[in-house]
C-alpha positions in Angstrom: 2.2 -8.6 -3.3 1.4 -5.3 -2.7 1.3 -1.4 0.2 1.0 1.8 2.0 0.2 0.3 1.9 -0.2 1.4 2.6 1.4 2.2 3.5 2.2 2.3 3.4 2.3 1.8 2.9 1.0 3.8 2.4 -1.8 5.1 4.6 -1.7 1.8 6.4 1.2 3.1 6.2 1.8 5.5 8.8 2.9 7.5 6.2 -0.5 9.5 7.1 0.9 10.4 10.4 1.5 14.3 10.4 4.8 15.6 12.3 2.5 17.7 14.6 0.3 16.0 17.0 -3.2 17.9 16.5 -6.0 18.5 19.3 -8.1 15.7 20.1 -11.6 16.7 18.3 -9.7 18.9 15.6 -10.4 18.3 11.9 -7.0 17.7 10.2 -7.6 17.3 6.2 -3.5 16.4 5.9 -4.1 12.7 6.5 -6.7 13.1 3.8 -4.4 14.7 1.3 -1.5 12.5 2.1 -2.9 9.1 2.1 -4.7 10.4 -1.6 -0.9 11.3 -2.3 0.1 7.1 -1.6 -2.7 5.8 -4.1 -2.0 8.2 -6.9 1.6 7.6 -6.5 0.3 3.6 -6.7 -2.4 5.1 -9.9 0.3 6.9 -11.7 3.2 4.6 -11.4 1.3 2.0 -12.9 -0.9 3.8 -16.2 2.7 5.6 -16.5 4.6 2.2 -17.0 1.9 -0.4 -17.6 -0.9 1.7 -19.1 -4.6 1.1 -18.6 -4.5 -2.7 -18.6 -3.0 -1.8 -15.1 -6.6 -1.0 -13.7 -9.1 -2.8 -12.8 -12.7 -2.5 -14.7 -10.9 -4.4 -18.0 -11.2 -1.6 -20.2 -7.8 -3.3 -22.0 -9.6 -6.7 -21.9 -11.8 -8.5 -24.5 -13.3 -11.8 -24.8 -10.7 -15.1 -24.7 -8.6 -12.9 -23.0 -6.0 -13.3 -19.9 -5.1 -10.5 -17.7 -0.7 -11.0 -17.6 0.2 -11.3 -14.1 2.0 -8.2 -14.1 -1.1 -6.5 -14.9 -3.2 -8.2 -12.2 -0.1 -7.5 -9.9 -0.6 -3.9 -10.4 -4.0 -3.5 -9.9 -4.1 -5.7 -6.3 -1.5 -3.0 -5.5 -4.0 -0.3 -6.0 -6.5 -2.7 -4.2 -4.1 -2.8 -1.1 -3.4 1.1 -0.9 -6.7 2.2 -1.4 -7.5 -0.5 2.0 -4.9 0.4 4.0 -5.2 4.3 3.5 -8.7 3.8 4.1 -7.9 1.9 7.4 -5.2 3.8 8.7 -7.3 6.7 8.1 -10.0 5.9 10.6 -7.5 4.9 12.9 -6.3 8.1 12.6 -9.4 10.2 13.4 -10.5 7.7 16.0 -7.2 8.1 17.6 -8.3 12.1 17.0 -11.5 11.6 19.1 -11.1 9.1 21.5 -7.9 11.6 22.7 -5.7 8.9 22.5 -2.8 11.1 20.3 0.0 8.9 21.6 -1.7 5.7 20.8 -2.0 7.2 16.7 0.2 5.1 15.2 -1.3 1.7 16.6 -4.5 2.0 15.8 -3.4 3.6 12.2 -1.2 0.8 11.1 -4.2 -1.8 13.1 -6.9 0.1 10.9 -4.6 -0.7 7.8 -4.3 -4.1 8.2 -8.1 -4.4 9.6 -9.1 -2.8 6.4 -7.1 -4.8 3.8 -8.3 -7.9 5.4 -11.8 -7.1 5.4 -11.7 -6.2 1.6 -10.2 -9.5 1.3 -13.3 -11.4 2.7 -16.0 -9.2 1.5 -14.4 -9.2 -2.5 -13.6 -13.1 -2.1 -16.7 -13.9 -4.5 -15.3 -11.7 -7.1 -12.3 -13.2 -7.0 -8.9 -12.5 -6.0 -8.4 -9.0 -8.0 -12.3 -7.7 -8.5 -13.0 -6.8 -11.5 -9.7 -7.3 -13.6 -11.5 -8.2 -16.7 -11.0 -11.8 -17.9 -9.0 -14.6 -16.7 -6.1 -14.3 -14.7 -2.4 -15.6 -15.6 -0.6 -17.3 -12.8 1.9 -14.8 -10.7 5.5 -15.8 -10.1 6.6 -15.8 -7.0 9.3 -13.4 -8.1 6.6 -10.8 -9.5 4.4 -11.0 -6.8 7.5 -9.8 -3.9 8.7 -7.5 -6.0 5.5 -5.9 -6.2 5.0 -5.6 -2.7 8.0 -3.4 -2.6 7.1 -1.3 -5.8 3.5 -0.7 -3.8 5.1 0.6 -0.7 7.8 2.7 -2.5 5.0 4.0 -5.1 3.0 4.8 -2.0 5.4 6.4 -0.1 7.1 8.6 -2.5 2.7 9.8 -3.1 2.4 10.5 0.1 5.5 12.5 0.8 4.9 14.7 -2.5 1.6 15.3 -1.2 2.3 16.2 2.2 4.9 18.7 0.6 2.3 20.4 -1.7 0.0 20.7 1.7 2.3 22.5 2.9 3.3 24.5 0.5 -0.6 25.3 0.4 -1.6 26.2 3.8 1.5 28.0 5.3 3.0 25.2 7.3 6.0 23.0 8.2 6.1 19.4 8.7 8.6 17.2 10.1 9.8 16.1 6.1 12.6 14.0 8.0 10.0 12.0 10.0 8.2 11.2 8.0 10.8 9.8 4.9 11.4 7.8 7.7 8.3 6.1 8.1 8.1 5.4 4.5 11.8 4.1 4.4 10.9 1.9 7.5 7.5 0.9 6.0 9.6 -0.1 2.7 12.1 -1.7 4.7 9.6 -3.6 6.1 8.3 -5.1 3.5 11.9 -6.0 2.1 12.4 -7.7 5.2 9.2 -9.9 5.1 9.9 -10.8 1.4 13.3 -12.2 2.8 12.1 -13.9 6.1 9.4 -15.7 3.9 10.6 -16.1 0.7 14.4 -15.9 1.0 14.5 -13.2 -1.4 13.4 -9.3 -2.5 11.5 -10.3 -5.4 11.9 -9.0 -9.4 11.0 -5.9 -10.7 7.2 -6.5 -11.9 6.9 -4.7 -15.7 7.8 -7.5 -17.1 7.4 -11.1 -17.4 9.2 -13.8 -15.7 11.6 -16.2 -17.3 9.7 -19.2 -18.1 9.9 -21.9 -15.7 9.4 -20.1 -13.3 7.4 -20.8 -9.5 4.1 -19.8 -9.9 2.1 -18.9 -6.7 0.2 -21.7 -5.2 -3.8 -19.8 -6.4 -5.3 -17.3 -7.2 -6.4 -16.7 -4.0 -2.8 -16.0 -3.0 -2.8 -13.3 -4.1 -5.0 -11.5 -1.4 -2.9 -13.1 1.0 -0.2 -11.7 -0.2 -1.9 -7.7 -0.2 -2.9 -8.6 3.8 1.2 -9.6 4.1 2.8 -6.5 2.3 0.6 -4.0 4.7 1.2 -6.0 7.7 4.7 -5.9 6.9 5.2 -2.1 5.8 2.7 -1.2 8.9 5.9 -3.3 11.4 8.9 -1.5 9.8 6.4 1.7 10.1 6.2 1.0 13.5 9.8 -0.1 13.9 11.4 3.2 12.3 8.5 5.2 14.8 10.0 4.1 17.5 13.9 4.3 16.3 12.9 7.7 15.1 12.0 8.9 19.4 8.3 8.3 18.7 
């Protein structure tokens, strides 16, 4: 349901991928600044349209509680871009040391996906969002695509305001165009997945469903469906890569 994400979207999102290829060995803190870029973008998306009862620790939650799927939506989006940056990230700087610059974007969007799936297994006792608080409410289908793609677009506009900024900072010029096109491809990606799967994008998720509405099969579905939205953006990441003469 979630990005890159992430990666993105974001960070798994190859999104992280500066426009200049940088000597093996070299210390590059742009991935670093961008793929922080894709989860605040994630962060401040949701506290700016959901407010704190978007984050996981339940500050918003008491006792008898239920944490609205919405709510629980948003913070397995944070879950998935924090993963996936952190994947793609070490896929980045092991693509740095091993020399391997032209393999980068493999073994960033493989770090991505390796990541969110690991999270998956080691959080699995704490259930499928860690520490949202209380109880959770079922997830509509609907909600649950259409955060996928609010997760990689949140990401992806992050990443690409931070990468600006950096270069604003330090004196340089990126490739802007290359990379909007990794996030565009990572976000069409995810589209794309939503509609092989599901046979549709998905609904906007600020707001509850209409009732009567199909209800993902568990809880537990929900972490599948963070491990599918990265896997997703990380292929149309690829995808637009290669269209782009990558």
């Amino acid at each position: 349901m979630y990005t890159s994400l992430p990666v993105l979207l974001t960070a798994g999102f190859l999104q992280v991928l500066p426009a200049e290829a940088q000597t093996p060995g070299q210390t590059d803190l742009r991935p670093v600044v961008v793929g922080l870029g894709a989860i605040g973008g994630v962060l401040g998306s949701s506290i700016a349209i959901l407010g704190i009862g978007a984050l996981p620790g339940g500050l918003a939650y008491s006792a008898g509680m239920t944490v609205p799927a919405v709510m629980s939506v948003a913070m397995g989006r944070l879950y998935a871009t924090t993963g996936a940056v952190a994947g793609g990230l070490l896929g980045y700087y092991a693509a740095s040391l091993l020399g391997a610059i032209e393999d980068r974007p493999l073994l960033i969007g493989l770090g991505a996906v390796a990541s969110v799936l690991a999270f998956n297994v080691a959080s699995a006792p704490l259930g499928a969002v860690p520490f949202a608080g209380a109880a959770l409410e079922a997830v509509p289908v609907s909600i649950a695509l259409g955060s996928r793609i609010v997760a990689a677009t949140a990401a992806g506009a992050g990443a690409l305001a931070a990468n600006w900024l950096y270069d604003r900072w330090n004196g340089e010029r990126s490739d802007q165009l290359y990379l909007a096109t990794l996030v565009g491809g990572a976000i069409a990606g995810v589209a794309a997945g939503n509609l092989l799967v599901s046979g549709t994008l998905g609904s906007l998720p600020f707001a509850q469903a209409a009732a009567g509405a199909t209800e993902l099969a568990s809880t537990a579905a929900q972490a599948a469906s963070r491990l599918h939205a990265v896997g997703s953006a990380v292929i149309g990441g690829w995808a637009a890569h290669w269209l782009y003469g990558g």
